[in-house]
C-alpha positions, -999 to +999 in steps of 0.1 A: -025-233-116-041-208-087-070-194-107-075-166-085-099-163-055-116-131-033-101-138+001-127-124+027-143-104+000-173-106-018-163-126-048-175-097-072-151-070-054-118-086-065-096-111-075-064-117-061-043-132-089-017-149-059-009-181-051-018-191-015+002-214+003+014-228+042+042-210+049+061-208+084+066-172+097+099-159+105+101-137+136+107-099+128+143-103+144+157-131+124+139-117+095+155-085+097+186-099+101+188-120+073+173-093+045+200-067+057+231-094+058+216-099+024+209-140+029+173-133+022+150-114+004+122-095+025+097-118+000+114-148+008+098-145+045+070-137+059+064-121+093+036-133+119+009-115+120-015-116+151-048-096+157-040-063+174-051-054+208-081-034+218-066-003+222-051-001+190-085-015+172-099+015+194-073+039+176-080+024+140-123+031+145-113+066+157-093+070+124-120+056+103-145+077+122-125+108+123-108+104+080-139+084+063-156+111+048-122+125+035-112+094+016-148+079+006-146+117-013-108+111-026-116+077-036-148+094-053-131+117-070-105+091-083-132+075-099-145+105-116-113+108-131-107+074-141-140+070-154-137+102-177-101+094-189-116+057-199-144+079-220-168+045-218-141+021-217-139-005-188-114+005-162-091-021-151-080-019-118-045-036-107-043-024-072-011-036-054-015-066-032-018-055-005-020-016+002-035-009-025-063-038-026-094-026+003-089+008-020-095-013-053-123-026-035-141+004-029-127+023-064-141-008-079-177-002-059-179+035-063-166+035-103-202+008-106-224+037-084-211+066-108-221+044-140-193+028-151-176-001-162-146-018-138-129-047-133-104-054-104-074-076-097-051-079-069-015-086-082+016-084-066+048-063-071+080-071-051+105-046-051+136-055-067+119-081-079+095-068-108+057-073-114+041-105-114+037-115-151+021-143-150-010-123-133-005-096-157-007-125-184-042-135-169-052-098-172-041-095-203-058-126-216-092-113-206-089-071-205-073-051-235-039-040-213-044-001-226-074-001-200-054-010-167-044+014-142-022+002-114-039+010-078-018+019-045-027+032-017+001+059-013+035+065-022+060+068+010+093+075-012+082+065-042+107+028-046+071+007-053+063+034-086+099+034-095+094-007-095+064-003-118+078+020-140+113-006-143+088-036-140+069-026-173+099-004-191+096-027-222+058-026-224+044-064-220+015-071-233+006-036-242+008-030-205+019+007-196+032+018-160-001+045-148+000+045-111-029+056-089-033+065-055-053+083-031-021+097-016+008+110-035+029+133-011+064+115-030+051+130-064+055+097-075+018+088-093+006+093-125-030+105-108-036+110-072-064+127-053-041+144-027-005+153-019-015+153+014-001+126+040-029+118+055-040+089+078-059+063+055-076+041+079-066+006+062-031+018+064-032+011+105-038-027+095-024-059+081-045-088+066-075-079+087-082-048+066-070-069+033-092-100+034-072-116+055-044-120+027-009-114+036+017-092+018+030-114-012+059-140-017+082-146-041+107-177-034+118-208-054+099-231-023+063-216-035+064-200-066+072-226-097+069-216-135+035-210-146+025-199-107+010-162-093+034-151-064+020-162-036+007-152-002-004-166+031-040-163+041-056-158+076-090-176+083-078-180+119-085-141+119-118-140+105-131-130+139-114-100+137-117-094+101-124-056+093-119-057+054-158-057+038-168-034+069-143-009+059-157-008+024-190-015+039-184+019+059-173+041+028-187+029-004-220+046+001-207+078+013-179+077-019-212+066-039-230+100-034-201+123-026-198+153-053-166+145-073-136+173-079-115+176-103-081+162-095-059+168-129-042+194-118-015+168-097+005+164-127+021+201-124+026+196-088+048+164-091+083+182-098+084+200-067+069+173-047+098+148-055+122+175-047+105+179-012+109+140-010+140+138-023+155+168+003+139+148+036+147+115+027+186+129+026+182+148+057+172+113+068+197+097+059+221+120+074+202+118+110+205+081+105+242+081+094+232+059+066+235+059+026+204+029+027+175+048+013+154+016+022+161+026+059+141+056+055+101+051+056+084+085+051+047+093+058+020+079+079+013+047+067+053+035+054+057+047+089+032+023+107+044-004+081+077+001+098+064-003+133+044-036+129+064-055+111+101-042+113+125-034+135+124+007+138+153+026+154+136+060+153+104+075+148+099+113+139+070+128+136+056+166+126+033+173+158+029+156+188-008+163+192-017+151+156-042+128+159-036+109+128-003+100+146-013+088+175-016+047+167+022+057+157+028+072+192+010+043+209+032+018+191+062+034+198+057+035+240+047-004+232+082-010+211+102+015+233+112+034+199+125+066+205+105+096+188+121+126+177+100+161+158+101+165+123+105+200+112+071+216+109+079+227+071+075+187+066+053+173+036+053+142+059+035+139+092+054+109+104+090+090+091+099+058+107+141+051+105+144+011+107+176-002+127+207-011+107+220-045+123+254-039+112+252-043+070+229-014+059+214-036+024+178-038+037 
């Protein structure tokens, strides 16, 4: 069995508890036809993935440039409050192959610097398809379960925390559903260092920002009993690779940055997921749809929605905002229509994805 390995990493930042394997990609047209006919699974596929061009690299350095010192302090701050709620317990991070994972990577870093003890894993959860168990097993057999936290990047709508929250309803192992994230504008995470939908610079890549790892797989062809879900991985990219400079770039600012307290999130969360809940079904009614998975709010589902699927619509707050602009620029490339959001918008950016006729995607 796949005993884990740290992709482009350094071996002591993570684990990825998945399985790689060869897999075929699927173009994003076929693919998106056979998840919303309902043939396949979007984790039966995979999509290709290619090295973006320079002006788009250019607009992910400006990002990083322009929101480092923002989230090197958020991802501080996280820490801070992981590290105080362990109260000299070892933290246990599970961040969420593969959003979530260069942000395990530099929790993991910057929870060391502040004088604690971590661990991190990357393990995958596949909506409508659960948690993987057999990595939480491997966790589990090494880590008392009370001291994980689950790791994400963001929430969009919030249908990856409602899968935690189903995935581990019955407790496994001792393993409880706490979500983290840097940002929570859904109101969907347990602890979160802003509701704000900001751009998070690794949320403009793919597997060059995630150790060249690919989203993760779940189908009967490459996952047998006893096996991690599985992923792809890209050493053809490594000349490209961005993942350990991104951490490289942030982990000493997040090391010395002055923490803030961030427990005051858990009083926001009501109205927050009534904000969500009132755009996502002003969404759906632009998009004459009752398919909530049609409807990709914030920044970074957004951009998600742009690489790798087929969008019908973009909308976005304000057309000058520079943490939309890599949206803008893939939009003129994709010829996807972009509409304004109204400016009382939690969101900065939604992306609708095109129903092929069978809205089940």
């Amino acid at each position: 069995m796949t005993v884990g390995f740290s992709g482009s990493y350094l071996p002591q930042d993570v684990t990825f508890l998945l399985k790689p394997v060869a897999m075929p990609a699927t173009d994003v047209a076929a693919k998106e036809a056979a998840i919303q006919s309902g043939a396949r699974h979007y984790s039966e596929m995979i999509a290709p993935e290619s090295v973006p061009g320079q002006a788009y690299l250019d607009l992910y350095d400006a990002a990083l440039a322009r929101n480092g010192a923002r989230l090197a302090a958020d991802v501080a701050a996280l820490a801070a409050h992981l590290r105080d709620r362990a109260d000299g317990r070892e933290v246990v991070i599970a961040s969420l192959a593969r959003a979530g994972t260069p942000i395990g990577v530099l929790l993991h870093r910057t929870l060391q610097a502040q004088g604690g003890r971590s661990a991190h894993y990357a393990i995958s959860i596949i909506r409508d398809r659960g948690i993987d168990r057999q990595a939480l097993a491997h966790i589990a057999a090494r880590h008392d379960p009370a001291d994980v936290v689950f790791l994400d990047g963001w929430t969009g709508k919030g249908a990856i925390a409602g899968e935690l929250r189903s995935s581990l309803a019955d407790r496994p192992m001792g393993f409880t559903p706490t979500l983290a994230v840097i940002a929570d504008p859904a109101g969907q995470a347990d602890i979160a260092a802003t509701d704000d939908d900001y751009l998070i610079a690794s949320g403009l890549l793919n597997g060059i920002v995630s150790g060249l790892v690919s989203r993760s797989i779940l189908s009967a062809e490459t996952v047998g009993p006893g096996d991690f879900h599985a992923c792809v991985t890209y050493p053809q990219h490594a000349a490209a690779d961005r993942s350990r400079a991104f951490v490289d770039a942030l982990a000493p600012m997040a090391a010395i940055a002055q923490p803030r307290a961030i427990d005051g999130h858990a009083a926001k969360r009501p109205a927050l997921m009534a904000a969500c809940e009132t755009l996502v079904a002003d969404m759906l009614a632009r998009a004459g749809t009752t398919d909530r998975n049609r409807i990709k709010p914030g920044i970074a589902e957004a951009t998600r929605a742009l690489l790798r699927r087929l969008p019908e619509r973009l909308y976005i707050r304000e057309a000058d905002d520079p943490d939309v602009a890599h949206l803008l620029h893939l939009a003129r490339e994709g010829g996807v229509p972009v509409e304004p959001l109204p400016a009382t918008s939690r969101y900065r950016a939604v992306a609708i994805i095109a129903s092929l006729g069978k809205d089940s995607a």
